[in-house]
N, C-alpha and C positions, 0 to 999 in steps of 0.2 A: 416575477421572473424566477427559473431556474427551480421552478416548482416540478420536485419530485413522486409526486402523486400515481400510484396505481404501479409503479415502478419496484421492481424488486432488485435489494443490493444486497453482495455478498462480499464483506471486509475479512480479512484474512488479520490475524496478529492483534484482532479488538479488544481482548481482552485490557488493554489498558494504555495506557500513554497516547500516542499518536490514533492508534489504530483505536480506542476506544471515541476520540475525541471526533473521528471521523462517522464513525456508526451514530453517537448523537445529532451529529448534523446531516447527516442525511436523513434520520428520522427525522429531527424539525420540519426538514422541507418535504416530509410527506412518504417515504420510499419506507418499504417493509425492509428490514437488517435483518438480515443472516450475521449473527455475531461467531467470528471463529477464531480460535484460540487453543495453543498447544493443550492449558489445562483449563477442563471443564469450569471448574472456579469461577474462573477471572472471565469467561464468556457470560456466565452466567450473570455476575456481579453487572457487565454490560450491558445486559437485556433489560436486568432490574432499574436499570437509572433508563435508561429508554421508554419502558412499561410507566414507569412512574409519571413522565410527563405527557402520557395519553399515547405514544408511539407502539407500532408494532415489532417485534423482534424476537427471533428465534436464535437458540445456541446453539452452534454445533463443532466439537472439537473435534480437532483430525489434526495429524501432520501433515505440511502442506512438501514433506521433503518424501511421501510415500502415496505412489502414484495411484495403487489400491486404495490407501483409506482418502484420498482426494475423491474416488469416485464415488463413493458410496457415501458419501460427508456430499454432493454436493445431490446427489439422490434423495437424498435424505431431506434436504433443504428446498429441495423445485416439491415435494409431495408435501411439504408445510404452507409455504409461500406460492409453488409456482415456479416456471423458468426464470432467471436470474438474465435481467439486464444490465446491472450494472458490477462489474468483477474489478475489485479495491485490490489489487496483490500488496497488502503492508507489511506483513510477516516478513522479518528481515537481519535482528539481532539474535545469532546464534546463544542460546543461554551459556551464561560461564565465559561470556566472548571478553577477554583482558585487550589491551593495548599494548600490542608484539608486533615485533617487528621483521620484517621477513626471516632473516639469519636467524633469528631466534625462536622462529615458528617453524614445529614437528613438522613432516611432510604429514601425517598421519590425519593432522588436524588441519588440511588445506578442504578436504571435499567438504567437510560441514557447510564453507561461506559457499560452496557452490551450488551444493546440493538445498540451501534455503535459498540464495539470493536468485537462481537463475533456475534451477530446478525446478525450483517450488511454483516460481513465475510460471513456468512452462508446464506442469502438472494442471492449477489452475487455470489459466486462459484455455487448454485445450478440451478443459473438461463443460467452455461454456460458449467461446466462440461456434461453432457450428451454428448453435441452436441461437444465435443471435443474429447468424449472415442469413439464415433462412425468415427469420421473422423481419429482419430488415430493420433493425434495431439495435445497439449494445454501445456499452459504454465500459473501454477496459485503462484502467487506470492504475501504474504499478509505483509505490512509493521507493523512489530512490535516495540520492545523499549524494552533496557537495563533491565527497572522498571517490565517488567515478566519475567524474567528472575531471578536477585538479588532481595533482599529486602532494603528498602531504608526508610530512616527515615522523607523526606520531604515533606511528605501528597499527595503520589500518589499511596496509599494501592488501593482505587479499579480501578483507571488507571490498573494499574501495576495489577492487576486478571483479569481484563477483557484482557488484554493484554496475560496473559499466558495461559491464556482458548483458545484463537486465534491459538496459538503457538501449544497447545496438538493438536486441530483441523486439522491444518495441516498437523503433523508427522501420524496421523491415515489415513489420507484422501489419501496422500499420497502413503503407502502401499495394499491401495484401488483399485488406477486408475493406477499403476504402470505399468500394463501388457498393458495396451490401450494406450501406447504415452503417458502420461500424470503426467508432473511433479507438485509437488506442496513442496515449500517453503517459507521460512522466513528471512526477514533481520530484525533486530534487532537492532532497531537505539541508540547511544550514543549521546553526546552533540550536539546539529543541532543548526549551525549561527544564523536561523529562530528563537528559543526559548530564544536567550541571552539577559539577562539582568543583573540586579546585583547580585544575588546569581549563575546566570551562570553563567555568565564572574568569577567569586573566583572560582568556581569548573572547567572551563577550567584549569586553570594554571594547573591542575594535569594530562590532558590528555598527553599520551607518545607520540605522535605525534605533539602537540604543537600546535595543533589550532582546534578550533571547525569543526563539518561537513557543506559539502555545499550540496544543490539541486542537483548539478551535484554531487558530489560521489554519492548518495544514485542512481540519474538517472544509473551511468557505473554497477553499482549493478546491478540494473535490468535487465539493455539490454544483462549482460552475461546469466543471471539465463534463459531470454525469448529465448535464442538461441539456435538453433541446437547442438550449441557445448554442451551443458549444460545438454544436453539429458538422461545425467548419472549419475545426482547429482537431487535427490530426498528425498525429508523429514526431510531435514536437517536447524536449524537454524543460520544463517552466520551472528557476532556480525560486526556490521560496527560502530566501537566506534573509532576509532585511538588509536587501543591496549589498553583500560581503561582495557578490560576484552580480557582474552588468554585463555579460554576455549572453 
C-alpha cells in the first residue's frame, strides 16, 4: 500500500527538518523528489541522503515567496523528472523568524509570514494544478501548524494567520479540482523534535503521546495523503500533534 512508484513529488522547504524528512519518505515509497530549498546547500545535502539509499532526487532552489523564480524552478524540475504529481507546499518558517508578539511586531515585517505562508502556497499550487486536473491526477498537500488553527499566547499571532489563510485556501481549492483527480490537503503540525528548545521541551511534557514529532511522522503523513489509497479524502485538515488537540 501507498506505493508511490512512477510518481513525481515536488517538496518545497526540503532542505532539512520536516521538509527534508518528507522527501526521504516519499523516496522510500518509490516517487522521484524534487528537492527545493531556499539555499542550494541544504537541497542538495537532501538529494545526497535520498541518492544514497537507491532513491531518485533532484535539486532545485527558488523562492517559493517569488512568482517568477517559482516558474522557472518548477520548469526546470518537469524537464528532469517530468510533470509533478505530487506538490508538498512545507516551506513555512520565515528565516530570522523570533517569537513576537503582535504589538511588538514592525508592521514592515508582517508581509514575510504572508508572502511564505499563503503566497508561497499559492505560487506553487498554481504553478502545477492545471497540469494535474488535465491528467486526472495530483496530489496537493500544504504543511501547516497547530498556531492556525488555536490561538496561542507565545508570539506567533501572524505565524499562526498566515498559517490559517493557507489552511482556508486549501479547504476551497479543494472542492474546486475535486471532480479532475485532484485532492488537496493539510497536516497541521504540533510540537516537531526540529523546534525544541527550552520553552519546547516545558510544553512537550504536556503532549498525550509523550514525546515530540519527528521528520519521519510528518514524512508517513504525507506518503498516505499522496497515494492512491487517499483518493477519497479531500479538504480536510489532519492535526499530527500526538493528541495535543482531538478535534
Amino acid at each position: 500500500m501507498f506505493d508511490l512508484s512512477g510518481r513525481v513529488a515536488l517538496v518545497t522547504g526540503a532542505g532539512q527538518n520536516q521538509g527534508a524528512g518528507i522527501a526521504r519518505v516519499l523516496a522510500a515509497q518509490g516517487a522521484a523528489v524534487i528537492v527545493n530549498d531556499l539555499h542550494e546547500e541544504r537541497a542538495v545535502q537532501t538529494v545526497s541522503q535520498i541518492e544514497a539509499t537507491g532513491g531518485r532526487s533532484f535539486a532545485a532552489a527558488f523562492d517559493v515567496t517569488d512568482r517568477e523564480a517559482v516558474r522557472a524552478g518548477f520548469a526546470r524540475a518537469s524537464d528532469e523528472f517530468g510533470p509533478v504529481d505530487i506538490l508538498v507546499n512545507n516551506a513555512g518558517v520565515p528565516e530570522g523568524m523570533a517569537l513576537t508578539r503582535f504589538r511588538e511586531t514592525p508592521p514592515e515585517q508582517w508581509a514575510r509570514y504572508v508572502d511564505l505562508n499563503l503566497y508561497g502556497v499559492l505560487h506553487c499550487t498554481r504553478a502545477v494544478v492545471d497540469g494535474m486536473c488535465q491528467r486526472g491526477f495530483g496530489r496537493i498537500v500544504t504543511i501547516s501548524s497547530g498556531a492556525g488553527q488555536v490561538g496561542l499566547s507565545i508570539g506567533v499571532s501572524l505565524y499562526g494567520a498566515s498559517k490559517a489563510g493557507a489552511i482556508g485556501f486549501m479547504r476551497h481549492l479543494a472542492m474546486e479540482v475535486a471532480r479532475q483527480g485532484v485532492t488537496a490537503n493539510t497536516v497541521a503540525l504540533g510540537l516537531m523534535a526540529s523546534a525544541a528548545g527550552e520553552q519546547t521541551a516545558s510544553l512537550a511534557a504536556g503532549v498525550p503521546a509523550g514525546r515530540l514529532g519527528t521528520p519521519e511522522d510528518v514524512g508517513a503523513t504525507v506518503a498516505f495523503l499522496a497515494s492512491e489509497e487517499a483518493g477519497w479524502l479531500t479538504g480536510q485538515t489532519l492535526g499530527l500533534n500526538g493528541g495535543s488537540t482531538t478535534n
